[in-house]
C-alpha positions, 0 to 999 in steps of 0.5 A, a space after each residue: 105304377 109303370 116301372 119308369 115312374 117307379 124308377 123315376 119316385 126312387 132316386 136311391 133306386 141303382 140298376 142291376 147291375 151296380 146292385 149285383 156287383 156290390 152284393 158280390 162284392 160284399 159276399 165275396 169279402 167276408 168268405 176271405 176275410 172271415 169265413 175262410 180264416 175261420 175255417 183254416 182254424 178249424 180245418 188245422 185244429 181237428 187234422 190231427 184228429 178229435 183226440 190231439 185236438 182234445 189233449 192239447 185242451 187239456 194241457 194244464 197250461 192250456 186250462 189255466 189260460 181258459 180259467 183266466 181268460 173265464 175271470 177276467 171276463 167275469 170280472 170285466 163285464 160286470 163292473 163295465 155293465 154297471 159303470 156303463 148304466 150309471 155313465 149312460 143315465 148320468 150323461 142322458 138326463 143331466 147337465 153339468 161343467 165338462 159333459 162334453 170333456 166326458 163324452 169325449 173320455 169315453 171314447 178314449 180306448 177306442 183311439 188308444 191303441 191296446 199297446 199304448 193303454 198297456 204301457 200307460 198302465 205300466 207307467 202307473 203300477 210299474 217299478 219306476 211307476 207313480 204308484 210304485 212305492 205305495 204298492 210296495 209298501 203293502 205288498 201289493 202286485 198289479 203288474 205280471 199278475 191277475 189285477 194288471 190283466 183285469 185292470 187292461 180288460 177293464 180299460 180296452 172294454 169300457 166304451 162298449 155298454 155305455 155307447 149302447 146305452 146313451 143313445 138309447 137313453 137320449 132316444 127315449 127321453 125321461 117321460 116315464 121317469 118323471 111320471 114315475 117320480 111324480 107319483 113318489 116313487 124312490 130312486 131305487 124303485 124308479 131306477 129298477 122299475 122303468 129306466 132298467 126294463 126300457 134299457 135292458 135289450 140295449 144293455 145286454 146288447 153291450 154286454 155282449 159286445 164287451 165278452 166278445 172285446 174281453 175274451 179276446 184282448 191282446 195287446 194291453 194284455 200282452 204288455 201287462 201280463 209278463 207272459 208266465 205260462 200257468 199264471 198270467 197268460 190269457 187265451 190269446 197270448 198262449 195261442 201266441 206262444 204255442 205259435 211261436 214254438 211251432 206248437 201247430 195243433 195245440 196253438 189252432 186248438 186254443 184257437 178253435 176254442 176262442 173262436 166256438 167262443 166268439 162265434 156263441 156271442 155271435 149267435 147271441 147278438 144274432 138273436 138279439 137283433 132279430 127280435 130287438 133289431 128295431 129298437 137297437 137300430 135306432 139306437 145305432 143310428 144316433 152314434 
């Protein structure tokens, strides 16, 4: 087949040039947008040398916005992951009044700006809220306090697992759930046996995406938490207000940490594509 035929068969085909030029210009954009922002972090992390950056680690501030941080998400990601699997198989092989309503909810924490969901929960649990006077009378504290933070996580992470999974869901159809029920199989077994095994690449690629969002929220976090150094301040708020206090060193190595953090999920979801990139991209493209 001549190059003019080819070219003629390929209407996607773009010359040289246009290839070249948005090629560049894509390179070009991640080294300003990502790659060098990621390594002026670094570079102002470690330029005082391996020793300031370890100190301003182990500040005990510094470790109780890390240990809150690591319960927040281990908190979060779990609860997501199992409300997002049971989300997904109820939207993908049923029907019933206000599916589409549902549907829509989901996507909620998406077009809600953190800020705005942080306030929301402030009108709920705060001291003027419409639970007020029920935490109040059993001494219970959401706001200013660990649950207020878990339950912004919870919020703003949400939409991750159960939009990776009903896709993938409504791709695959109930074929092998229905041989399975009809050879008397229990739900339970059903559940854990076919539907757990077809999924479990597309949820572990959700889950991933929700421990990246959840380590690093910070605006429904920020509005809920008080700002209590040693108590409710998560990674990135106290990156903020070391910041804020022209802190330098401790603020870019609190940074360093969060970003080895992203960057491992990163490597994950790299990896996870390479040997699952076929199943997942389908699964993309039906959002």
């Amino acid at each position: 087949m001549s190059a003019e035929s080819f070219h003629h068969d390929d209407p996607l085909r773009e010359p040289v040039w246009v290839r070249v030029g948005l090629i560049a210009f894509a390179v070009l954009a991640m080294l300003l947008l990502v790659v060098l922002p990621l390594i002026t972090v670094l570079a102002s992390a470690f330029g005082d040398g391996f020793g300031a950056w370890w100190a301003a680690l182990r500040e005990p501030d510094a470790l109780a916005a890390l240990r809150l941080t690591l319960l927040t998400v281990s908190i979060a990601v779990p609860v997501n992951a199992v409300c997002g699997v049971l989300m997904a198989w109820a939207l993908a092989r049923f029907e019933f009044p206000g599916k589409r309503v549902l549907l829509s909810l989901i996507d909620l924490p998406f077009a809600v700006s953190p800020v705005v969901a942080g306030l929301c929960l402030v009108l709920l649990f705060g001291a003027h809220g419409w639970f007020a006077e029920l935490l109040a009378e059993h001494d219970i504290k959401i706001l200013f306090a660990r649950p207020g933070i878990v339950l912004a996580t919870l919020f703003i992470t949400f939409p991750f697992v159960v939009r990776e999974l009903l896709p993938l869901m409504q791709q695959q159809g109930a074929d092998d759930e229905l041989a399975a029920r009809s050879l008397g199989a229990g739900a339970w077994r059903l559940f854990f046996r076919i539907t757990l095994p077809n999924i479990k690449w597309g949820l572990l690629y959700g889950v991933l995406l929700c421990t990246a969002r959840a380590m690093g929220e910070f605006g429904a976090v920020s509005v809920v938490s008080g700002h209590i150094r040693g108590l409710t301040n998560t990674l990135p708020l106290h990156i903020e207000i070391l910041y804020n206090e022209f802190d330098t060193v401790a603020a870019f190595a609190a940074a360093s940490l969060l970003s080895g953090m992203a960057l491992v999920t990163l490597v994950l979801k790299f990896w996870l594509e390479s040997r699952h990139g076929d199943a997942l991209a389908s699964s993309h493209r039906k959002h």
